[in-house]
N, C-alpha and C positions, 0 to 999 in steps of 0.2 A: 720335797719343797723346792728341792734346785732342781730337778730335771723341770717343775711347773715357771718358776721364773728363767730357767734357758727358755724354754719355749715360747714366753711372752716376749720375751726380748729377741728371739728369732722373728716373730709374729710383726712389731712394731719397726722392725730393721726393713722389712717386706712391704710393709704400708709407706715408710718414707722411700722409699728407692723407688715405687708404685708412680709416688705422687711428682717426684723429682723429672721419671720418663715422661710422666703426662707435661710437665710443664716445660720440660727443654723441647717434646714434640708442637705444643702449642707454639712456644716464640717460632720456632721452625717454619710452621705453619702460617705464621702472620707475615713472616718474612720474606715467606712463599708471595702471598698476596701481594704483598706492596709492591714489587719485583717489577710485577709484568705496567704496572703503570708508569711508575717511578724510573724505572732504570732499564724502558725498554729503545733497543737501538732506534734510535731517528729512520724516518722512512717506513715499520714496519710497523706492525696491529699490536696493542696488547695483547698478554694471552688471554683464550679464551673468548676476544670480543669478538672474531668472526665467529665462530659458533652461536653466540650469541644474536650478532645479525642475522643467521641465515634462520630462527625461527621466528624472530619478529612479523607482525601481521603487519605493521605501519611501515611505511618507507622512510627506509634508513642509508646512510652515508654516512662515512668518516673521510675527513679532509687532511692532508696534509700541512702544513707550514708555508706552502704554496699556492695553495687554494688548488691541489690534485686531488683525484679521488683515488682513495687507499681503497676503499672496498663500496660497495653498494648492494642493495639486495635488490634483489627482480621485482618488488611491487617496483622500487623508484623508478629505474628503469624502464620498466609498464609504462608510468602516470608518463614518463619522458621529463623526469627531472634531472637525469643521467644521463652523458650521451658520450662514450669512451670514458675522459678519465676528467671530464668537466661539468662540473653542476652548472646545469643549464638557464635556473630560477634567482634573474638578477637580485631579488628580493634576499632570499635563501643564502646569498653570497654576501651580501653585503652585510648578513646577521652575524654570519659566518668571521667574518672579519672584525666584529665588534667584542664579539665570546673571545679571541683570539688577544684582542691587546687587551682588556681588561680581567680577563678571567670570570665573567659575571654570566649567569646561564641568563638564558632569554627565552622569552615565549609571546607566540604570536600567531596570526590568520593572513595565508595569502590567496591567494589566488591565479591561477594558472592556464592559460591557453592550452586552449585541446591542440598536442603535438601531432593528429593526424589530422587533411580535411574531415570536414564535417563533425569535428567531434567537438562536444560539448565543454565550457572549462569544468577545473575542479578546482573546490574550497581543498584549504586543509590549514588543521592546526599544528602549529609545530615547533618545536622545542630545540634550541642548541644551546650544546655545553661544551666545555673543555674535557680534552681527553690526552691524561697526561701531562708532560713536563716539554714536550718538543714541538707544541702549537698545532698537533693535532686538537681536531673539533669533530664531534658527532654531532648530528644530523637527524633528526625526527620529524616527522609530515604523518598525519593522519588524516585520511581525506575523511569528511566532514560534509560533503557534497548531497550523500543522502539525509541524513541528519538535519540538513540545511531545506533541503526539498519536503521534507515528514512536515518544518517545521512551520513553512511557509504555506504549505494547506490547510494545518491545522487553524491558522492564523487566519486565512479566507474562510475557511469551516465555520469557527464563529462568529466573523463579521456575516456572514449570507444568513445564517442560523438569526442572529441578533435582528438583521434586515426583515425576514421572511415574516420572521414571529412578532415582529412590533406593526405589519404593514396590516395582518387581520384583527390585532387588539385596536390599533388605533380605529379601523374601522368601524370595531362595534361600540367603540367608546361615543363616538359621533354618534352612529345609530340610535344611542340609547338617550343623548340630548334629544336629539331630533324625533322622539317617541314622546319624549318627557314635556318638549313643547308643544306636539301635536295631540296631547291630550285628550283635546276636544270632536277631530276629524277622524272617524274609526277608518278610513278608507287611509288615509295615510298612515296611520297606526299599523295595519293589515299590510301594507308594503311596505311599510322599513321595518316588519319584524322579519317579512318573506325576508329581506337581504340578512338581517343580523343571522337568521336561519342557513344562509346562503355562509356567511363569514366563521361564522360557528363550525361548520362543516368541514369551509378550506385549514384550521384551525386544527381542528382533530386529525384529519388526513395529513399533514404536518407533523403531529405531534406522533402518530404511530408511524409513518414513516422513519422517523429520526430512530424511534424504538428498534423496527426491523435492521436498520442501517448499522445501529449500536450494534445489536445483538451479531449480525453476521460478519463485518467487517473486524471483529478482533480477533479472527485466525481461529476462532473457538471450533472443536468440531463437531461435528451435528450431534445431537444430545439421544434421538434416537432413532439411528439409518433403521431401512427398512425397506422391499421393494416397492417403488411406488407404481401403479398403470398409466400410464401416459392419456390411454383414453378418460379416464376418472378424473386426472388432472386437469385436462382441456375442457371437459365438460363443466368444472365446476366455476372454470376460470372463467368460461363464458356464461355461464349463468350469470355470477355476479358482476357480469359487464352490462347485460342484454337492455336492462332501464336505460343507460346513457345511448346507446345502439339504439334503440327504439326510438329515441324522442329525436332525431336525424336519420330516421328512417334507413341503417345502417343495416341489413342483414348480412349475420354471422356464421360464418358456415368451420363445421371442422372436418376435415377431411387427410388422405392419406391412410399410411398403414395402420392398422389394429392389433391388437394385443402384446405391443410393446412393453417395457417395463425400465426403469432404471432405482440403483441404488440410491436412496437420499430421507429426504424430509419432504411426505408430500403437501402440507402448509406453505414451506417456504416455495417451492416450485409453483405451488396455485396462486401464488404472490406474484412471483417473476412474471408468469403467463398472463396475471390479470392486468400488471404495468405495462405491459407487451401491447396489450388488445386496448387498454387502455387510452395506452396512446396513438393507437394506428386510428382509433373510429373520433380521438379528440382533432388529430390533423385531417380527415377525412372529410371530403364536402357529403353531402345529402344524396339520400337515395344509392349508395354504391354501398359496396361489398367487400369484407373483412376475413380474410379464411384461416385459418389455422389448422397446419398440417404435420405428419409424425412420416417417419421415413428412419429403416435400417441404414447408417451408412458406416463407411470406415472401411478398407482390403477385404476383412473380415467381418465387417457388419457386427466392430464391437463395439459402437456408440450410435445414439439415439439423435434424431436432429429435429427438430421442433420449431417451425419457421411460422411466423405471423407479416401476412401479406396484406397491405392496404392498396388503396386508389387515391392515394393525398396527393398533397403539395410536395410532398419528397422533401428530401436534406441535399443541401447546397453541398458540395465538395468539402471544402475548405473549412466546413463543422464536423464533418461525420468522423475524424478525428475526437472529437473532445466531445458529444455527444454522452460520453457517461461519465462524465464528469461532474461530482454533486453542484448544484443547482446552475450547471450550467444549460441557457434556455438559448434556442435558434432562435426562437421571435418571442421575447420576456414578456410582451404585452398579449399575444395571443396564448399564453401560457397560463400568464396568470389570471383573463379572461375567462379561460375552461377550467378553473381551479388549479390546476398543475400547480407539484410542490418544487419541480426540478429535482425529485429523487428517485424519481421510479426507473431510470435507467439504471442509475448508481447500484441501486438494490439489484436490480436484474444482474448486473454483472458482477458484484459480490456475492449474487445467491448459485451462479454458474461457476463462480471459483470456489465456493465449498463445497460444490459436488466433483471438483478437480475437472469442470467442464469450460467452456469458453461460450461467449456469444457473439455475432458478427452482425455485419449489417452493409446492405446494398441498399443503393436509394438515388435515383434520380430529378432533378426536381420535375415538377408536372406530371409524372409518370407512377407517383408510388415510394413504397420503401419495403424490404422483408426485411426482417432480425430474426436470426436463427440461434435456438439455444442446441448446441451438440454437446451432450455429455453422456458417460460410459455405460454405455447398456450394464442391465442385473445381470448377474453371472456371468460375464463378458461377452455374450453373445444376445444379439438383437432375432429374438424371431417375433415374424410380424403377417399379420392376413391382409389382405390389400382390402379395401373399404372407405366411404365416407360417407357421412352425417350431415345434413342440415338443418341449422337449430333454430324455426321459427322464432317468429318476433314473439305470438300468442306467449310463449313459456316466458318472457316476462312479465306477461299480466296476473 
């Protein structure tokens, strides 16, 4: 019985001595902490806060009691809110100054001139606090710039969305008085249903547009790649064009190389090609010619280039810029006269960045325009037969 309570009492001497190291290492450890803020020399970092700045993603700075810069990471620097050992963002300083005699953190939105020509400014949000006991101040800036750009499309997105979609209901809304009073007259009855049929139409090509637009623009990736033929593609894109082609006496011709192929989704590709062709025979006067053509290109012929050529009115300089830009129209009245939603570029070139391809576009006015979709040939090499096709008006009837 004593060798069992020596041992508990051995046992219990071990737990408190245990718990005594833990707790003189913890005050230790606290003391450790407070140190580097509290009771660090004037002029220098606390510990560990340059390491800390140096993996910050947002631009950061610590000031001195002078309004010097202790330290700075390379984004701020970058933006040009640093320039030697002086914060350059009169804003910035002046915040700088207020954390400094009150001790109160602050938060706010500035805004910053591009420190090189031609550069654009930047937003940012940004945060100062006190650091320390010697009128050091930290410094935080998050640019905010793209955020700000996301946000203000989205913002035009639904006002155009809002616009587009109230301008064909309000029409058919009319339409439908103007049926309702013409009761009697089956001749005007018979033409203002032709239009409400006409508005119906712009209405639904709208509303599936917006669906394609959804669906490709969220980065999602193509649900089921697969190689597609470039000639199959063309061919089908032009079918479902050949009605509006025809009735402007448009012949469409597809030509160039053969038995091409590329990796993707051949739906959305027959989409792009038919917004392509669509739009080259809506800006096209009568009687001329629409061609669509495939071509190996790239050092190695390891991407496909897919070019739709008209005889229009062409694109002015100074739009072919914004040109895919959702419902941005060159001429909004001859647009929306041909039905045109203002999306069928947008879609052409969100349906070319999910194939990790791009589309361009050359255009003169009076002269024409081509839009070329290049994207990466199947199995990274384009082999192709030289050939072309002319696709009677007849196959639309």
């Amino acid at each position: 019985m004593s060798e069992l309570m020596a041992s508990l009492a051995a046992l219990a001497g071990f737990v408190v001595g245990a718990l005594a190291v833990m707790v003189v290492r913890q005050n230790v450890g606290q003391r450790r902490m407070m140190t580097p803020v509290d009771d660090v020399e004037p002029g220098a970092l606390p510990h560990g806060v340059a390491s800390v700045l140096a993996v910050l993603p947002s631009s950061a700075v610590v000031l001195d009691k002078e309004d010097r810069v202790l330290r700075a990471s390379s984004a701020a620097r970058a933006f040009g809110l640093v320039r030697g050992d002086h914060l350059m963002a009169a804003e910035l300083l002046a915040l700088a100054r207020q954390v400094r005699r009150d001790g109160e953190i602050r938060e706010s939105e500035i805004e910053v001139a591009g420190h090189k020509f031609g550069q654009e400014s930047t937003n940012f949000a940004v945060r100062v606090a006190p650091l320390g006991s010697h009128g050091q101040v930290l410094v935080l800036a998050e640019d905010q710039t793209e955020h700000r750009r996301v946000e203000a499309v989205r913002r035009d997105f639904v006002a155009n969305v809002s616009h587009e979609l109230k301008t064909p209901v309000g029409a058919l809304s009319l339409l439908a008085e103007t049926i309702q009073d013409a009761a009697d007259d089956p001749e005007a009855v018979t033409r203002f249903a032709g239009r409400m049929q006409h508005e119906a139409a712009r209405l639904t090509y709208l509303v599936q547009d917006l669906i394609t637009l959804s669906r490709i623009q969220g980065a999602e990736p193509i649900p089921t790649p697969g190689p597609v033929p470039i000639d199959e593609a063309v061919h089908e894109a032009i079918d479902r064009c050949n009605t509006t082609a025809a009735a402007k006496d448009i012949t469409l011709v597809a030509g160039g190389a053969e038995g091409l192929q590329v990796w993707g989704d051949d739906e959305l590709l027959v989409t792009a090609l038919r917004n392509l062709i669509d739009n080259a025979v809506a800006y096209s006067p009568e009687h001329t010619r629409v061609v669509v053509s495939a071509r190996a290109a790239g050092a190695h012929t390891e991407s496909v280039e897919i070019s739709v050529s008209d005889q229009g009115i062409g694109i002015p300089e100074s739009a072919q810029e914004r040109i895919f830009e959702r419902f941005f129209r060159v001429d909004a009245a001859r647009s929306r006269a041909t039905g045109g939603t203002g999306l069928g570029l947008a879609i052409v070139k969100h349906v070319a960045a999910a194939h990790n391809g791009a589309v361009t576009v050359w255009s003169k006015e009076g002269s024409g325009s081509t839009f070329t979709l290049r994207l990466p040939a199947f199995g990274g090499m384009a082999v192709a037969v030289p050939g072309s096709t002319t696709i009677p008006q007849e196959a639309a009837q």
